[in-house]
PDB file of N, H, CA, C and O in Angstrom:
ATOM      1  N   UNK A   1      17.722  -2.407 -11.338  1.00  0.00           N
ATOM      2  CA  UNK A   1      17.539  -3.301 -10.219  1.00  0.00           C
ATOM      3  C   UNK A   1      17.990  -4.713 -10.578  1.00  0.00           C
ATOM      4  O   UNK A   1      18.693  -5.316  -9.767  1.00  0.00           O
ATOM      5  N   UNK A   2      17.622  -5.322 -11.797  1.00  0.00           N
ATOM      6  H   UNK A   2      17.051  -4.832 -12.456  1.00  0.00           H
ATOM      7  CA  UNK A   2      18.268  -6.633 -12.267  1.00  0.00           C
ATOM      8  C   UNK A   2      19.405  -6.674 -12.240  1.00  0.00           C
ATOM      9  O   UNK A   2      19.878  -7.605 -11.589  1.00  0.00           O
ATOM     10  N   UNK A   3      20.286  -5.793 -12.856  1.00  0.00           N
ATOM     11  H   UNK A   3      19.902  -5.037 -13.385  1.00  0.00           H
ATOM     12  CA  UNK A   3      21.606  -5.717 -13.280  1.00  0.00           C
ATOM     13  C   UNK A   3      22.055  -5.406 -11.899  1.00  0.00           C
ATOM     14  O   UNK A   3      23.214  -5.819 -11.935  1.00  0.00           O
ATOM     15  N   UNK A   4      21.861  -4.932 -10.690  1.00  0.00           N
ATOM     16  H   UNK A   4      20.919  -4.596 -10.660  1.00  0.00           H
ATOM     17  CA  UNK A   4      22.943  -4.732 -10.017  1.00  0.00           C
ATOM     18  C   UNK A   4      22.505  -5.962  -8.922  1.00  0.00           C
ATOM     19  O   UNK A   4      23.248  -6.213  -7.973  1.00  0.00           O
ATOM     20  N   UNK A   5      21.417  -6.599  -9.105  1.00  0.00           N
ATOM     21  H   UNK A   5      20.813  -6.394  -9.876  1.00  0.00           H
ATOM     22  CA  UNK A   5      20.804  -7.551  -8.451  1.00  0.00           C
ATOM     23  C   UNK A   5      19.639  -7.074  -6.659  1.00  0.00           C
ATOM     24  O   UNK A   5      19.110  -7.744  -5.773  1.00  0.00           O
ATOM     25  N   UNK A   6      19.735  -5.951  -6.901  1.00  0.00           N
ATOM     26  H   UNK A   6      20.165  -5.407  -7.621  1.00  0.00           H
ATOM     27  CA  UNK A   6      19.746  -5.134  -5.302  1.00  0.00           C
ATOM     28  C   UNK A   6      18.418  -3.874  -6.317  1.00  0.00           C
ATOM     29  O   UNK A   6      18.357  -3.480  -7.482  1.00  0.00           O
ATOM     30  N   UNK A   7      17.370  -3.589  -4.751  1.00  0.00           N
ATOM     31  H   UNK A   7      17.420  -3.909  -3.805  1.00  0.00           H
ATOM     32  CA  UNK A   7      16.544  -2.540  -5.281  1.00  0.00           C
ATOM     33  C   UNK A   7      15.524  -3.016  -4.215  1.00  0.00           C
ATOM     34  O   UNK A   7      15.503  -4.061  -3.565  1.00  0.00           O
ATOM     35  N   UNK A   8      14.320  -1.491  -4.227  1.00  0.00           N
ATOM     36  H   UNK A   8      14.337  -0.642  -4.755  1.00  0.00           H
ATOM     37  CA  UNK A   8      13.233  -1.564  -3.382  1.00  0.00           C
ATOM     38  C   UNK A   8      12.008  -1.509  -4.123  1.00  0.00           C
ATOM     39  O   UNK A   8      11.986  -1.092  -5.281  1.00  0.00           O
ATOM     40  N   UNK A   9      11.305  -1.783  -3.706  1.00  0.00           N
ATOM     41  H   UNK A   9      11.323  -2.121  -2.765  1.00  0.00           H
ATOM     42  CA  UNK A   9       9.557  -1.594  -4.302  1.00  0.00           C
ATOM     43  C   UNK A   9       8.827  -0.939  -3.604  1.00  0.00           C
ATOM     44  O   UNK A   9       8.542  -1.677  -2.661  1.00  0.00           O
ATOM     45  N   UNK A  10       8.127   0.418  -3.428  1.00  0.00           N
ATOM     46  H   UNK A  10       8.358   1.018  -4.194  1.00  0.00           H
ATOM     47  CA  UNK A  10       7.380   0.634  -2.474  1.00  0.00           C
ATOM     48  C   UNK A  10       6.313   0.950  -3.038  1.00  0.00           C
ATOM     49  O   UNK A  10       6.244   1.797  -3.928  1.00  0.00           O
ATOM     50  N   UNK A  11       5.173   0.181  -2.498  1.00  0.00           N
ATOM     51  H   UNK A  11       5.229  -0.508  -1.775  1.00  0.00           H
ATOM     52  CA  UNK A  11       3.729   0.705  -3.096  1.00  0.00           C
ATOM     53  C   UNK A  11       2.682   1.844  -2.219  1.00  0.00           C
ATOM     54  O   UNK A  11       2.352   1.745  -1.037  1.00  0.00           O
ATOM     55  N   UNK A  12       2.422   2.563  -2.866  1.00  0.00           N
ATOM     56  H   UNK A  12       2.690   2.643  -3.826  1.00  0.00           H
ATOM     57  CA  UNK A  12       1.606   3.217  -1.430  1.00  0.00           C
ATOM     58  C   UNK A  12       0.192   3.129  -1.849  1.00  0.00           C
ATOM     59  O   UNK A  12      -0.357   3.471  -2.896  1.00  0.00           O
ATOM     60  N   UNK A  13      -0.189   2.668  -0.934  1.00  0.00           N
ATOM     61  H   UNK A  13       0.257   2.390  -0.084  1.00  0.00           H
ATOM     62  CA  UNK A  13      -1.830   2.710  -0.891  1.00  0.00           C
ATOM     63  C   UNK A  13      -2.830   3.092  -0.106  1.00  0.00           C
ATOM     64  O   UNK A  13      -2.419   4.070   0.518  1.00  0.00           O
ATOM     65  N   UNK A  14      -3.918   2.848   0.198  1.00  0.00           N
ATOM     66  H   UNK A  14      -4.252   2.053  -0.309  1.00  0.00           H
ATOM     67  CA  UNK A  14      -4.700   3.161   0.856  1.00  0.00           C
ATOM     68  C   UNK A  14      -5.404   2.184   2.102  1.00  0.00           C
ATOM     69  O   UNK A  14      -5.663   1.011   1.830  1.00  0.00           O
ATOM     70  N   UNK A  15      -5.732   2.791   3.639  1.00  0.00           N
ATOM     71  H   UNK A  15      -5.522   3.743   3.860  1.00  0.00           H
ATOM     72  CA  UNK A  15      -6.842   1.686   4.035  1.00  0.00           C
ATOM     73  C   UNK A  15      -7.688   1.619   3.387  1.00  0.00           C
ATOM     74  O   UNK A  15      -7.886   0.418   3.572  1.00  0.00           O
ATOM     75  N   UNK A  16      -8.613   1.964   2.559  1.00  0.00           N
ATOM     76  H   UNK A  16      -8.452   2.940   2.410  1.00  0.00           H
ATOM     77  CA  UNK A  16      -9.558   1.855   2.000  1.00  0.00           C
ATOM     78  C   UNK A  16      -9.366   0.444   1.205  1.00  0.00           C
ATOM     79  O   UNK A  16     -10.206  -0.437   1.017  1.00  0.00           O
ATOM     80  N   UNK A  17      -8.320   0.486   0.892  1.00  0.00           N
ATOM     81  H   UNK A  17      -7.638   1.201   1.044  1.00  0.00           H
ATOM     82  CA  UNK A  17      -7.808  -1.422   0.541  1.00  0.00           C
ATOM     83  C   UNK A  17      -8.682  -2.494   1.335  1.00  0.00           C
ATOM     84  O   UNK A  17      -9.433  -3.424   1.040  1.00  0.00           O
ATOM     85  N   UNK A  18      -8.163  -1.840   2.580  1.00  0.00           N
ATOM     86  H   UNK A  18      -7.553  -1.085   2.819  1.00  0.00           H
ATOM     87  CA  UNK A  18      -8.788  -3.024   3.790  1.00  0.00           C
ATOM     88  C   UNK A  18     -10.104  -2.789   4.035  1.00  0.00           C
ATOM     89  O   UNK A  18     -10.937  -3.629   3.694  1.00  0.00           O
ATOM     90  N   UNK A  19     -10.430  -1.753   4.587  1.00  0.00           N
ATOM     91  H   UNK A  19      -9.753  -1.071   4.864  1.00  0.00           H
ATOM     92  CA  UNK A  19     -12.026  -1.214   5.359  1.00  0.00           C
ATOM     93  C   UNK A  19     -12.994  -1.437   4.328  1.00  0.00           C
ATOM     94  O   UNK A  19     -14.014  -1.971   4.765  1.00  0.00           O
ATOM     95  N   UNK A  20     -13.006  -1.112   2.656  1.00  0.00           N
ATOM     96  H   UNK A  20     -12.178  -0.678   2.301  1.00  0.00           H
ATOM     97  CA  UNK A  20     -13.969  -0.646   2.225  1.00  0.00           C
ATOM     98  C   UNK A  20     -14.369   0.582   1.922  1.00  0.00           C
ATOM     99  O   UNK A  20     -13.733   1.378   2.614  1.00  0.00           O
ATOM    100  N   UNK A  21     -15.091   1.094   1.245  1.00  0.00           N
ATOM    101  H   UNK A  21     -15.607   0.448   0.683  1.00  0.00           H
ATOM    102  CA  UNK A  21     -15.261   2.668   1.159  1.00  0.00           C
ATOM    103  C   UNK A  21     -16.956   2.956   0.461  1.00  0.00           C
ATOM    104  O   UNK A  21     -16.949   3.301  -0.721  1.00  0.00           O
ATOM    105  N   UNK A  22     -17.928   2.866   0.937  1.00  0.00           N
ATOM    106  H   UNK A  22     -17.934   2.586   1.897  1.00  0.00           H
ATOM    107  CA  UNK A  22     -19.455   3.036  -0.146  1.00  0.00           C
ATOM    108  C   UNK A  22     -19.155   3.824  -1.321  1.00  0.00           C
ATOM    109  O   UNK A  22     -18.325   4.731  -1.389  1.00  0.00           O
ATOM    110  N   UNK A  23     -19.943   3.373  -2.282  1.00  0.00           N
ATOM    111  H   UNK A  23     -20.617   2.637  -2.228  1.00  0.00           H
ATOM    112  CA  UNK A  23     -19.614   3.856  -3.529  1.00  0.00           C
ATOM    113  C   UNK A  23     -18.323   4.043  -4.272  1.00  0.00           C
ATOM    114  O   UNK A  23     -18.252   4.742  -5.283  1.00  0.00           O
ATOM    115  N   UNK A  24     -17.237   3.361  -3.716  1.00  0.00           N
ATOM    116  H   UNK A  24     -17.294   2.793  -2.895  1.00  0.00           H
ATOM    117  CA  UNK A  24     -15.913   3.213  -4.525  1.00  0.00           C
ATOM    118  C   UNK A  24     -15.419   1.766  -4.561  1.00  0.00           C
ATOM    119  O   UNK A  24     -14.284   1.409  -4.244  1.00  0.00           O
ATOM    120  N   UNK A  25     -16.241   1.111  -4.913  1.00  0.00           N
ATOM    121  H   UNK A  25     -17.163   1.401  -5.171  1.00  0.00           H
ATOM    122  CA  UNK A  25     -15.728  -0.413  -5.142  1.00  0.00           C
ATOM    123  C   UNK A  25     -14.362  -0.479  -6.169  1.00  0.00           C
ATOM    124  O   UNK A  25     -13.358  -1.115  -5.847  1.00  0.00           O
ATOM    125  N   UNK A  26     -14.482   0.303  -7.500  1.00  0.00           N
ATOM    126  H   UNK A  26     -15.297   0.819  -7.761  1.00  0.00           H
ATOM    127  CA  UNK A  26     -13.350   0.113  -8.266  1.00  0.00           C
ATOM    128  C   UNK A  26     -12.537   0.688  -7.655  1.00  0.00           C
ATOM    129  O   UNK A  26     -11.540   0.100  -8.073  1.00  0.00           O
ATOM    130  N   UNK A  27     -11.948   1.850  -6.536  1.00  0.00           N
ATOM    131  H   UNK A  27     -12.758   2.327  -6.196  1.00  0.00           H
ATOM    132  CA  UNK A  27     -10.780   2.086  -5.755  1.00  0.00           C
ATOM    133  C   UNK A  27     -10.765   1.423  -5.140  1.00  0.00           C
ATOM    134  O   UNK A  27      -9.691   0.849  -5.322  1.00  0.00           O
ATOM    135  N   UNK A  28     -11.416   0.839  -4.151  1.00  0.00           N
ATOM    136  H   UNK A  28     -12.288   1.306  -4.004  1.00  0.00           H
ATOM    137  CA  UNK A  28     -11.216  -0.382  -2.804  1.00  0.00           C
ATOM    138  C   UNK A  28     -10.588  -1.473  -3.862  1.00  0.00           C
ATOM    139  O   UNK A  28      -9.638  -2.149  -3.468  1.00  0.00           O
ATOM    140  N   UNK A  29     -10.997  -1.626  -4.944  1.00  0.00           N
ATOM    141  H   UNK A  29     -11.768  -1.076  -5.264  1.00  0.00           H
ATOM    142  CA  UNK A  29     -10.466  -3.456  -5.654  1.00  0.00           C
ATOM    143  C   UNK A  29      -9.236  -3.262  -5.988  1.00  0.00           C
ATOM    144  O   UNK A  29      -8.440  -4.195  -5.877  1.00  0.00           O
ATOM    145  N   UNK A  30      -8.808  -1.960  -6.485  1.00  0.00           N
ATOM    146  H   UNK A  30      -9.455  -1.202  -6.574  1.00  0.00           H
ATOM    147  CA  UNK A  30      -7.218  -1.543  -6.763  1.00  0.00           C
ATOM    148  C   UNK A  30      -6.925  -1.598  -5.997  1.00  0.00           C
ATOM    149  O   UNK A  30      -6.079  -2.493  -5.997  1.00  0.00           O
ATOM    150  N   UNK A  31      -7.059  -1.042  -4.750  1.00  0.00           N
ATOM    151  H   UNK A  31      -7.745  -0.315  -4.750  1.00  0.00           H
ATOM    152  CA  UNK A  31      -6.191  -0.838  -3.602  1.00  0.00           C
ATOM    153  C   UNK A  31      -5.882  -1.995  -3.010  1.00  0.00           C
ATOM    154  O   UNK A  31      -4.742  -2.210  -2.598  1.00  0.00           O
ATOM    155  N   UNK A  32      -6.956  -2.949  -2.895  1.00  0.00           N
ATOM    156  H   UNK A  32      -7.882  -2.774  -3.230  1.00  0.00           H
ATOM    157  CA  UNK A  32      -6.750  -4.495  -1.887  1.00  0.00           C
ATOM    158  C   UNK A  32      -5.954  -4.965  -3.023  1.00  0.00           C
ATOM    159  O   UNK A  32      -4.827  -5.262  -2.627  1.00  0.00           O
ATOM    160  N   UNK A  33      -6.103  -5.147  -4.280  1.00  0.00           N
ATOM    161  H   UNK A  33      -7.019  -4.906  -4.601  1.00  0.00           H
ATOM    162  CA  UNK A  33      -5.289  -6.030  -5.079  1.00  0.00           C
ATOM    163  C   UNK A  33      -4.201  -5.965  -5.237  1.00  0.00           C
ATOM    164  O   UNK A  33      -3.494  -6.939  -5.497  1.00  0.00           O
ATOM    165  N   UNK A  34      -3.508  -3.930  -5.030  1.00  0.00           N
ATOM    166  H   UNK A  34      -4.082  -3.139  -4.819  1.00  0.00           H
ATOM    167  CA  UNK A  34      -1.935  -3.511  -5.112  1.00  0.00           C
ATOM    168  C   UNK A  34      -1.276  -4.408  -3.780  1.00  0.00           C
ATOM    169  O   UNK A  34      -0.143  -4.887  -3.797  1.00  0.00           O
ATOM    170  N   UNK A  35      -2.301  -4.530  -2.561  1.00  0.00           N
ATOM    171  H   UNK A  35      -3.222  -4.140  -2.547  1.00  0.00           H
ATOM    172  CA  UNK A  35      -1.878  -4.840  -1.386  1.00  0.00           C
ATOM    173  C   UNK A  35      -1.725  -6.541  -1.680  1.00  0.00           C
ATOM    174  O   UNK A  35      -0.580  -6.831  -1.333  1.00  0.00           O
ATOM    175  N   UNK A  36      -2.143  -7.265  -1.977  1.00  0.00           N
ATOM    176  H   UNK A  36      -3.073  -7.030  -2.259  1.00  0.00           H
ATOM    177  CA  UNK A  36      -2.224  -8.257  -2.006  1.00  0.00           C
ATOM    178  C   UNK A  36      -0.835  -8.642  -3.261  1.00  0.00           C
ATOM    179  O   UNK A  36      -0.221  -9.708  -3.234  1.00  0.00           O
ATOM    180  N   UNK A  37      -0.648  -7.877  -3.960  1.00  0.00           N
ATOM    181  H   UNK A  37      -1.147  -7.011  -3.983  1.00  0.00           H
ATOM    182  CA  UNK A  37       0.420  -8.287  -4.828  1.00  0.00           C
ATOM    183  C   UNK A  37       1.419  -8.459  -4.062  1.00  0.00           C
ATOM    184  O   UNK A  37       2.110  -9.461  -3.877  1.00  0.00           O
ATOM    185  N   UNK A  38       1.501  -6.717  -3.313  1.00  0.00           N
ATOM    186  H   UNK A  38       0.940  -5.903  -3.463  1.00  0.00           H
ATOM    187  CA  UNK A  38       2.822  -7.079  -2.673  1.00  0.00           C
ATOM    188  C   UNK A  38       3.432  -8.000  -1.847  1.00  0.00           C
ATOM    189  O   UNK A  38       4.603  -8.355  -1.709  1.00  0.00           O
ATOM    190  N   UNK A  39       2.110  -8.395  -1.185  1.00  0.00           N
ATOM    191  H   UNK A  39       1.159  -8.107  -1.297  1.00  0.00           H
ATOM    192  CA  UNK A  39       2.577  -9.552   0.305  1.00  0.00           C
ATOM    193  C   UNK A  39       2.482 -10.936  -0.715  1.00  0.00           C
ATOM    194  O   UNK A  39       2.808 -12.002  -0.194  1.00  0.00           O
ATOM    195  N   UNK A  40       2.028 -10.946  -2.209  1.00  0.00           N
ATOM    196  H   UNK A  40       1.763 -10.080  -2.632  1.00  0.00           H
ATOM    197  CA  UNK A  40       2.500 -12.146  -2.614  1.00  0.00           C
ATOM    198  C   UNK A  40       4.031 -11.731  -2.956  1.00  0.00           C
ATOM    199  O   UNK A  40       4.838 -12.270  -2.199  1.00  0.00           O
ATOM    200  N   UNK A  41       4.431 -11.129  -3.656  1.00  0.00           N
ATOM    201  H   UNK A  41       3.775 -10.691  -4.272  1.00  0.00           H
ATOM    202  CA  UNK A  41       5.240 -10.941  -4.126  1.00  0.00           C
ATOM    203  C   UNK A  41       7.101 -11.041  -2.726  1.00  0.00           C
ATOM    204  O   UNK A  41       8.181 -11.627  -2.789  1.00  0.00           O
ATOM    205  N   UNK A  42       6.347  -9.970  -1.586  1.00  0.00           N
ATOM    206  H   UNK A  42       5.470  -9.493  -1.534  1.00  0.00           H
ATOM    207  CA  UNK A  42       6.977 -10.346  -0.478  1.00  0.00           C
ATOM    208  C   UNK A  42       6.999 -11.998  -0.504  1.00  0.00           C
ATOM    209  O   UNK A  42       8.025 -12.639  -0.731  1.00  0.00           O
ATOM    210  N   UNK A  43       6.009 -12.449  -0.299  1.00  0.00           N
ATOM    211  H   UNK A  43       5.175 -11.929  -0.115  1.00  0.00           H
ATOM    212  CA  UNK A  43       6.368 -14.479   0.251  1.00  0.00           C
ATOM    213  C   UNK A  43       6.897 -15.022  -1.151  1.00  0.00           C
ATOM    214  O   UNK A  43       7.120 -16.228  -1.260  1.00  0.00           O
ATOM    215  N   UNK A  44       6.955 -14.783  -1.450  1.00  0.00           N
ATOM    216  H   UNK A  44       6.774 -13.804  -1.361  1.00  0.00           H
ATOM    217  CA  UNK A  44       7.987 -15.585  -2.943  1.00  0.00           C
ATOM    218  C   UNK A  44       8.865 -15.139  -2.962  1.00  0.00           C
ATOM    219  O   UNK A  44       9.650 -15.994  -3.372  1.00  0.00           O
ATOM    220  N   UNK A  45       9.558 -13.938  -2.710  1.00  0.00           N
ATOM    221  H   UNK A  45       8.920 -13.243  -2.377  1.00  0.00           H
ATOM    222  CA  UNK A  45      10.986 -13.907  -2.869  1.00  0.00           C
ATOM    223  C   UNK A  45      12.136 -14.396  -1.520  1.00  0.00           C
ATOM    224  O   UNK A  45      11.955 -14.075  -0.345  1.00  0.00           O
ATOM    225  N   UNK A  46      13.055 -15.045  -1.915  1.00  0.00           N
ATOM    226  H   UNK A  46      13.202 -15.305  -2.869  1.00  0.00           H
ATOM    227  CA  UNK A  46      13.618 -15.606  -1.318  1.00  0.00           C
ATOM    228  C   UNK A  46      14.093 -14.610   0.074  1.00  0.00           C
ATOM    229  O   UNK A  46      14.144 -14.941   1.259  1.00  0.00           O
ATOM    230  N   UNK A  47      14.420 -13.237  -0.593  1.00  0.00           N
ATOM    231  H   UNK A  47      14.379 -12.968  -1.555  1.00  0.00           H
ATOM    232  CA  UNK A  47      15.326 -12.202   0.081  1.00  0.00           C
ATOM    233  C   UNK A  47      14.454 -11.275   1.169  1.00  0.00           C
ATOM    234  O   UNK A  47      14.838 -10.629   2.144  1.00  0.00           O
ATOM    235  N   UNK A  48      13.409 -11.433   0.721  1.00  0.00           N
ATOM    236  H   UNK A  48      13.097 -11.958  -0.071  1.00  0.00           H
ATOM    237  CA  UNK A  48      12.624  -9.912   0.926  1.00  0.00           C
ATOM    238  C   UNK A  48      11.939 -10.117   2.516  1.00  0.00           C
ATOM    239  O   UNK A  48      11.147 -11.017   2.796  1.00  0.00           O
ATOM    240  N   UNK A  49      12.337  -9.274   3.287  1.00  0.00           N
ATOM    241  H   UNK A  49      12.980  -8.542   3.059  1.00  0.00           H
ATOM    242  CA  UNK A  49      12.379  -9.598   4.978  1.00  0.00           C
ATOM    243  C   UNK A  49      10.545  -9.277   5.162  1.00  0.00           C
ATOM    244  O   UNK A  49       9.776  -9.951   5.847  1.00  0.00           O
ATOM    245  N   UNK A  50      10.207  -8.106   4.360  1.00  0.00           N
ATOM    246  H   UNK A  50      10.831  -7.558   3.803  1.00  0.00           H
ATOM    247  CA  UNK A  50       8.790  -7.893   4.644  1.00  0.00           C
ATOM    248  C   UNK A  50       8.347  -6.877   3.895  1.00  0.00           C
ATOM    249  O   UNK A  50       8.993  -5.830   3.866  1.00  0.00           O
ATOM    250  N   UNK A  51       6.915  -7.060   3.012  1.00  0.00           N
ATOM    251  H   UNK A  51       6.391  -7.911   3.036  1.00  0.00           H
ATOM    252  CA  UNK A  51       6.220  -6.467   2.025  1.00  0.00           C
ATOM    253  C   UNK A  51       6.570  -4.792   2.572  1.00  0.00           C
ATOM    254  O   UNK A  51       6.281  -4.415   3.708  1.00  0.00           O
ATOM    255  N   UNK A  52       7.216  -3.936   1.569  1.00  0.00           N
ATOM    256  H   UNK A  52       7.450  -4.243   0.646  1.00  0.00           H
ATOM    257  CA  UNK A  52       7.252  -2.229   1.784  1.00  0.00           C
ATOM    258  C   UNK A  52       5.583  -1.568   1.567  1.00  0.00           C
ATOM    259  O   UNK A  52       5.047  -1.114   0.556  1.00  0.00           O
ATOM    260  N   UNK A  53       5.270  -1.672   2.417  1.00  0.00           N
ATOM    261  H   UNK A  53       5.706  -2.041   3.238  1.00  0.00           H
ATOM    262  CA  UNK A  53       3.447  -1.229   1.790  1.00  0.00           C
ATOM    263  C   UNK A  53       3.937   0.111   2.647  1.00  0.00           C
ATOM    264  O   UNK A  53       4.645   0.040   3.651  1.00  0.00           O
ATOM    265  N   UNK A  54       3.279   1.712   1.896  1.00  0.00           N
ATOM    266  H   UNK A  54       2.704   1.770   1.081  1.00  0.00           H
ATOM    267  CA  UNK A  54       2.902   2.498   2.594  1.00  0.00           C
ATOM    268  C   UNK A  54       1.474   3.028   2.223  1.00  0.00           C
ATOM    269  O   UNK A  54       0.983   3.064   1.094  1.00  0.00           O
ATOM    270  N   UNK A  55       0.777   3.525   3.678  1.00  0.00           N
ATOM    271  H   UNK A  55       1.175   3.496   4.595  1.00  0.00           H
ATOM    272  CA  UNK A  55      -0.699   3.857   3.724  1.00  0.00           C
ATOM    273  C   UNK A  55      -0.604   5.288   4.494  1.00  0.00           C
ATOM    274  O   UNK A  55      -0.779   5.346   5.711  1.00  0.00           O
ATOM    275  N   UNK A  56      -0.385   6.162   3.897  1.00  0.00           N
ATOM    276  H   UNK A  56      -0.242   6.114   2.908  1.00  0.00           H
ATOM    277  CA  UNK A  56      -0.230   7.129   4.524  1.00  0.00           C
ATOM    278  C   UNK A  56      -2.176   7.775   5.006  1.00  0.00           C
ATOM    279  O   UNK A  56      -3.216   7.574   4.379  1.00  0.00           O
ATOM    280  N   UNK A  57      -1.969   8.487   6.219  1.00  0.00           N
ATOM    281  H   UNK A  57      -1.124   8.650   6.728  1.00  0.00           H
ATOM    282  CA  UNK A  57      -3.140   8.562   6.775  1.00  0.00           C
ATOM    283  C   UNK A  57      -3.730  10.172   5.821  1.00  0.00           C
ATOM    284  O   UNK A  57      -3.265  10.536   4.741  1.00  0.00           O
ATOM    285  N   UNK A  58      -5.041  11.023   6.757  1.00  0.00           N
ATOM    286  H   UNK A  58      -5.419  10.728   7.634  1.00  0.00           H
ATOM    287  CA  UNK A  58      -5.239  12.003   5.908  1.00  0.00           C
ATOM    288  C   UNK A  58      -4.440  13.116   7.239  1.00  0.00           C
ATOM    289  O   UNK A  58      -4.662  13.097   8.450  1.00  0.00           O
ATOM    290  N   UNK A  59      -3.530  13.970   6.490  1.00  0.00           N
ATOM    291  H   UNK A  59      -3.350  13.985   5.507  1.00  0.00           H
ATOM    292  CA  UNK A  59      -3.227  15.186   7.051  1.00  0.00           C
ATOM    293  C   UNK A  59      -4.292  16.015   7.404  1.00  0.00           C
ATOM    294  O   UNK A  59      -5.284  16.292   6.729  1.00  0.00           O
ATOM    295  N   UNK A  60      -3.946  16.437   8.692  1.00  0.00           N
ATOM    296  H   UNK A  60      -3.140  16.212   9.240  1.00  0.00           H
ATOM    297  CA  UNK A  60      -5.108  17.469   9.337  1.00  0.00           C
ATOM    298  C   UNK A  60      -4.412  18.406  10.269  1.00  0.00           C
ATOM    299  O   UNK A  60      -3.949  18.063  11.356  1.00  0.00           O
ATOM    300  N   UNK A  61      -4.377  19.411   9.855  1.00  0.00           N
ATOM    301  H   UNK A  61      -4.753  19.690   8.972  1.00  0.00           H
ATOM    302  CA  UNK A  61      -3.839  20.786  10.299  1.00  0.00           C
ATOM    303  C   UNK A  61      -4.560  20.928  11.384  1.00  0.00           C
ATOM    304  O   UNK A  61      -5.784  20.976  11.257  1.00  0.00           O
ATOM    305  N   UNK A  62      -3.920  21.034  12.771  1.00  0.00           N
ATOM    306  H   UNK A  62      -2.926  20.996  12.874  1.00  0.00           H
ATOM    307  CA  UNK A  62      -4.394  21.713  13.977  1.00  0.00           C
ATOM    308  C   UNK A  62      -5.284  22.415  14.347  1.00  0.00           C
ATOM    309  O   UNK A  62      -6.036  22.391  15.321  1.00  0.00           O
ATOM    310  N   UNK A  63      -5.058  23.579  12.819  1.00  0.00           N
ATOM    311  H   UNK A  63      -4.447  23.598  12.028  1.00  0.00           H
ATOM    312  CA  UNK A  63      -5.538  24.977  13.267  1.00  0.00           C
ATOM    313  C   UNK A  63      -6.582  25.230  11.991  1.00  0.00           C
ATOM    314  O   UNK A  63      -6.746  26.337  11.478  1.00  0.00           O
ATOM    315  N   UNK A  64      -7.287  23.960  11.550  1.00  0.00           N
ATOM    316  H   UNK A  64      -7.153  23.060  11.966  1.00  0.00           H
ATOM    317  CA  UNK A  64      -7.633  24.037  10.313  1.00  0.00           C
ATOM    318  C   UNK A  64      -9.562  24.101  10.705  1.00  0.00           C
ATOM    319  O   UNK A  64     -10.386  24.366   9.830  1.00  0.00           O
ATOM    320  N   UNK A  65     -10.065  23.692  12.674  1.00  0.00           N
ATOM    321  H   UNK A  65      -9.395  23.476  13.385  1.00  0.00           H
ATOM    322  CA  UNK A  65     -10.977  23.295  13.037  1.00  0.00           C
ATOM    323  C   UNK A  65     -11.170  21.924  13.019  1.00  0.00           C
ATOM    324  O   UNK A  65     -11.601  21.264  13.965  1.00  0.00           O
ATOM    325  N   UNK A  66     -10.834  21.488  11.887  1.00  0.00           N
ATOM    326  H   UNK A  66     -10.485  22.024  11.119  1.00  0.00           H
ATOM    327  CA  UNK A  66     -11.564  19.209  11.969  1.00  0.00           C
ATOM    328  C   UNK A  66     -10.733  18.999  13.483  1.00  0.00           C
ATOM    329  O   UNK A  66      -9.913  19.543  14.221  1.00  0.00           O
ATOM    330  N   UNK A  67     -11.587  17.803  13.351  1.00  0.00           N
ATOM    331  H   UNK A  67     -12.254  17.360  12.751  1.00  0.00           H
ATOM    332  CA  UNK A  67     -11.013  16.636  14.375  1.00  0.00           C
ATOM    333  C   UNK A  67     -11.000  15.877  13.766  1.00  0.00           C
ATOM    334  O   UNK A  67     -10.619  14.775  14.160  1.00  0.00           O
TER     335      UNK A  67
END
């Protein structure tokens, strides 16, 4: 990525970053802090149009009964 000057970052994380989660404070503090790197890291670079964060949700099969 240095050498050709060009490259992506994508972090994936969790809402649990944002919301909170009982009894997982040390995952919620990773998660808000990965998030928070990136949108620093987004506003300091000169180039970067907008932080790549992905939060993918929980998969739930149709036919699995949940709602």
């Amino acid at each position: 990525m240095m050498r050709k000057r060009f490259g992506r970052i994508i972090a994936i994380t969790s809402i649990v970053g944002v919301t909170g989660n009982p009894g997982q404070g040390n995952y919620t503090a990773s998660k808000a802090g990965l998030i928070g790197m990136i949108k620093t890291l987004g506003a300091s670079t000169p180039n970067a149009t907008s932080p790549p964060i992905a939060s993918p949700g929980i998969y739930c099969d149709a036919d699995d009964g949940r709602t």
